[in-house]
C-alpha positions as CSV (number, residue, x, y, z in Angstrom):
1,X,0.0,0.0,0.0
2,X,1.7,3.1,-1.1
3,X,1.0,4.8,2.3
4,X,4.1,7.6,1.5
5,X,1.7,9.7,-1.1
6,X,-0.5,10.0,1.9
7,X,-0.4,11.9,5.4
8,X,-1.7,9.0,7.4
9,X,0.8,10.3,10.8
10,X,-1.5,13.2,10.9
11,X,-5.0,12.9,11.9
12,X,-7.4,14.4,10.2
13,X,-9.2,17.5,12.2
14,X,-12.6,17.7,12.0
15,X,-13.5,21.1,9.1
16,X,-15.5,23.9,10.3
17,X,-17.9,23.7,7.3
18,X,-20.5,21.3,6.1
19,X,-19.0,17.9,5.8
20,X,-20.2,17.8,2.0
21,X,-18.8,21.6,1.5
22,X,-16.4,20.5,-1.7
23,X,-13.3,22.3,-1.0
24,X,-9.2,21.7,-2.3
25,X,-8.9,20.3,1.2
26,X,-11.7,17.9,0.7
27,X,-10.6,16.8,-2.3
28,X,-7.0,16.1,-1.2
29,X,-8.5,13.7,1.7
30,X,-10.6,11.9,-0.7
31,X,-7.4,11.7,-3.2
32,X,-5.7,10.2,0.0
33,X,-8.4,7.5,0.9
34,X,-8.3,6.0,-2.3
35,X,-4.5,6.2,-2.5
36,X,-4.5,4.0,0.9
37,X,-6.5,1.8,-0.6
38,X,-4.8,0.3,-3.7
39,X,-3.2,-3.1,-2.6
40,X,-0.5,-3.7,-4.9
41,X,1.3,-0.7,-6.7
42,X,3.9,-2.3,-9.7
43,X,6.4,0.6,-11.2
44,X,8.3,-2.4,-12.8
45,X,6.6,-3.0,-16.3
46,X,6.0,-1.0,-19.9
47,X,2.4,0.3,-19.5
48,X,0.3,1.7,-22.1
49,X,-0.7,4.9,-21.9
50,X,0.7,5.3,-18.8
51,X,-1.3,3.4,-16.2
52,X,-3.4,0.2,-16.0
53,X,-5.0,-2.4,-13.7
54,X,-4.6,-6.5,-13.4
55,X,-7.4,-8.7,-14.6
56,X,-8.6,-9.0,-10.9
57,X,-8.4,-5.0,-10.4
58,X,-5.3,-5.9,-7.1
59,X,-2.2,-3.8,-8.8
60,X,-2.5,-1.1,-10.6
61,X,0.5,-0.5,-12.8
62,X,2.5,2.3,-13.6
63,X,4.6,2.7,-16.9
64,X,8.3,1.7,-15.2
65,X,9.4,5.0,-16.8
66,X,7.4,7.1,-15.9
67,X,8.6,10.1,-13.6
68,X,7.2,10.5,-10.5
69,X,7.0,13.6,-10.2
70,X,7.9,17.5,-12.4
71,X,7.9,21.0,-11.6
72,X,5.6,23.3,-12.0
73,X,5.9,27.0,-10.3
74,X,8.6,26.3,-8.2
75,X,6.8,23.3,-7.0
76,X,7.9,19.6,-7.2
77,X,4.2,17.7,-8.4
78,X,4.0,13.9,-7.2
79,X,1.6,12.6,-9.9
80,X,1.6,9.2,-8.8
81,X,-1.1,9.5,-6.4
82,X,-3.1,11.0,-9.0
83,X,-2.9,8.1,-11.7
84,X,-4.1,6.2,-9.1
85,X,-7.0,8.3,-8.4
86,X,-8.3,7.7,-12.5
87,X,-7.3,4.0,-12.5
88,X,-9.2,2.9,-9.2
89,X,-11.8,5.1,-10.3
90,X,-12.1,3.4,-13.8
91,X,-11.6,-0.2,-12.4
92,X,-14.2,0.1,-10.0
93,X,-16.9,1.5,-12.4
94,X,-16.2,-1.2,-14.7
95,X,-16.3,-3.9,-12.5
96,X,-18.7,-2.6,-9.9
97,X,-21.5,-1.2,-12.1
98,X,-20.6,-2.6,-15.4
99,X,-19.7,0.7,-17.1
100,X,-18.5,0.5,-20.6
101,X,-14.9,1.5,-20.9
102,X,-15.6,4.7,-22.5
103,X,-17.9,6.0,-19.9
104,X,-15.8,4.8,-16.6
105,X,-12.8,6.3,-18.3
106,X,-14.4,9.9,-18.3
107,X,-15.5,9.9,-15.3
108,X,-12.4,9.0,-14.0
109,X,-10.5,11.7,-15.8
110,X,-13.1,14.3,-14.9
111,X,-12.1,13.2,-11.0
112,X,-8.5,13.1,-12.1
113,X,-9.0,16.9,-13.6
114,X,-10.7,17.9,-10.6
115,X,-7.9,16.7,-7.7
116,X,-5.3,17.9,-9.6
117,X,-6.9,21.5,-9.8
118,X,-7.5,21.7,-5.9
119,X,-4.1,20.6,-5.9
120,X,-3.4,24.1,-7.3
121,X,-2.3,22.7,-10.4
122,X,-3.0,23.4,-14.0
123,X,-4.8,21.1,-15.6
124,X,-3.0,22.1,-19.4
125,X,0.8,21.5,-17.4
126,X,-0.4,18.5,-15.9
127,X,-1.3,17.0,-19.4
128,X,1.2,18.2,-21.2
129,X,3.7,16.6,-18.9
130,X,1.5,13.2,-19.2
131,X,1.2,13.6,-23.0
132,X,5.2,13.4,-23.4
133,X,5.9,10.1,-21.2
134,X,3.1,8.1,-23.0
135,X,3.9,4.8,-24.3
136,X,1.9,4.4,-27.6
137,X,1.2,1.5,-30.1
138,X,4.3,1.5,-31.7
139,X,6.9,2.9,-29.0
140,X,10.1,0.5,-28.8
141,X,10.5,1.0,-25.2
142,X,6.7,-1.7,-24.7
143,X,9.0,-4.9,-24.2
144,X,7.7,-5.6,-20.7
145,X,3.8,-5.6,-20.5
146,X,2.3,-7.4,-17.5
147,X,0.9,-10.8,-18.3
148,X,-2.5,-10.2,-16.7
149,X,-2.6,-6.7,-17.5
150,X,-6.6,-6.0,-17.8
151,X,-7.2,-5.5,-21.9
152,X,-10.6,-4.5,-21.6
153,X,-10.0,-0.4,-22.6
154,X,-7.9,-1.6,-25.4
155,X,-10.7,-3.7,-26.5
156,X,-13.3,-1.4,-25.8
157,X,-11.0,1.0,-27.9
158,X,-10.5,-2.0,-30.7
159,X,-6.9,-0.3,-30.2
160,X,-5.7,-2.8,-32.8
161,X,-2.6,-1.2,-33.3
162,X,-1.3,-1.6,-30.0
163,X,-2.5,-5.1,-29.4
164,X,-0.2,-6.0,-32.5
165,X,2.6,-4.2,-30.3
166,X,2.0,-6.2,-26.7
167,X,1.3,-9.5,-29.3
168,X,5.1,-8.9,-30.3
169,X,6.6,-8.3,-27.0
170,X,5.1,-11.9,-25.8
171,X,6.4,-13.6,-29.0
172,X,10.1,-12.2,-27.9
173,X,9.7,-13.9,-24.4
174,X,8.7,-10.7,-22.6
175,X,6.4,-12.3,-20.1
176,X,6.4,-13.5,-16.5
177,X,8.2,-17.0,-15.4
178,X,5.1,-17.8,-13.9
179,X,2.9,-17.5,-17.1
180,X,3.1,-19.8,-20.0
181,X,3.8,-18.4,-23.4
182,X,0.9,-21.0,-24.9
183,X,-1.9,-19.5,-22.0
184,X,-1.3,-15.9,-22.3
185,X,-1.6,-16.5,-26.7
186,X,-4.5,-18.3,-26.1
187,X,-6.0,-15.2,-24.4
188,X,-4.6,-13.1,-27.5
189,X,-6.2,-15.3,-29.9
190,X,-9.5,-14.9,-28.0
191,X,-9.2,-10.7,-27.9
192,X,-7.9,-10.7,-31.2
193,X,-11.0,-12.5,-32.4
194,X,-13.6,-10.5,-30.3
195,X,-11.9,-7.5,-32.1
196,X,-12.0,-8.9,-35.9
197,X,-16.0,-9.7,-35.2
198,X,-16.4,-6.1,-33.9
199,X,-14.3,-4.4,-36.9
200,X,-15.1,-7.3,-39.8
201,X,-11.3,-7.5,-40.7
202,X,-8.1,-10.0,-39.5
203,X,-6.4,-8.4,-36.8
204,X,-2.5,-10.9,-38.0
205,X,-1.8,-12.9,-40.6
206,X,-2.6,-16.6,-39.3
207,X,0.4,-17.2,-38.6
208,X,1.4,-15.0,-36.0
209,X,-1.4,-14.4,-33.8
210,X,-1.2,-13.9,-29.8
211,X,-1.9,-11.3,-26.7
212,X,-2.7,-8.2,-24.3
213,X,-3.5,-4.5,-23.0
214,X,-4.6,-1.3,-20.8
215,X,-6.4,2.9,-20.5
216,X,-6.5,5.6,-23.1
217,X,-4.9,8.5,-21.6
């Protein structure tokens, strides 16, 4: 539990205002109650887009290269915590309420948008500095992808492109010990073929098909 992007030494005093009063302060104790909530954070794999969440919704995953934090106005801006915010957001509304992708993923940017602002932070900076770390479809640097790295968004996004990029880093080996290269291209071949139904065309040639995925940032 990453408890270090939280203040959990300090109690929290009770406001003098309405408990549902939204305020920046509000906002940064909600951001702090999800954060002490994720089980499993992994910094150690190539992420698409950034961030994603396992199959079961336990880790959430952050892009190894990722910086954890940049300036702005003086100020040194821990962005982890706010990743996190969007991906347990997403995760849950998919899982919980059965919310297509899509939806779950702007709501969870729209609570992204709005911690970051109470944070005092511009929203434009804070995307521009996101925008220039992202890990696309064809980015060299996706060798390591999770093996149970939820696909859902990508095939919800029928993000072809990059399943063709994960698909390659699997065929090179780029997988855990504990997961066999014939059960994760099994699951490939199953996505893969969800997608062809959905877009009427063949996602490899036959002879190369297999694997995986992750959120649209």
């Amino acid at each position: 539990m990453p408890l270090d992007f939280c203040h959990p030494e300090a109690p929290h005093k009770k406001l003098r205002m309405p408990e549902w009063y939204v305020s920046s302060l509000m906002m940064d104790r909600a951001l702090d109650a999800v954060v002490r909530r994720v089980k499993h954070l992994d910094r150690e794999h190539d992420i698409p887009y950034l961030a994603g969440y396992s199959l079961d919704g336990n880790t959430i995953y952050i892009d190894r290269h990722m910086p954890q934090s940049f300036k702005f106005r003086g100020r040194v801006i821990e962005t982890d915590r706010f990743l996190l915010l969007h991906e347990e957001v997403e995760k849950t509304l998919i899982d919980r309420l059965g919310l297509h992708y899509l939806h779950a993923h702007q709501i969870a940017t729209r609570a992204e948008q709005a911690a970051v602002r109470a944070a005092g932070i511009s929203w434009r900076a804070y995307d521009r500095f996101m925008q220039k770390n992202v890990k696309r479809d064809g980015d060299e640097r996706l060798s390591k992808v999770p093996a149970d790295l939820d696909i859902k968004p990508y095939r919800d996004e029928h993000d072809f492109d990059l399943l063709r990029r994960m698909m390659a880093a699997v065929e090179k080996g780029h997988l855990p010990s504990t997961r066999g290269k014939a059960a994760v291209g099994k699951a490939i071949e199953k996505v893969m073929h969800h997608v062809e139904v959905h877009r009427g065309e063949k996602a490899f040639p036959a002879a190369k098909r297999r694997h995986k995925r992750v959120a649209a940032k």
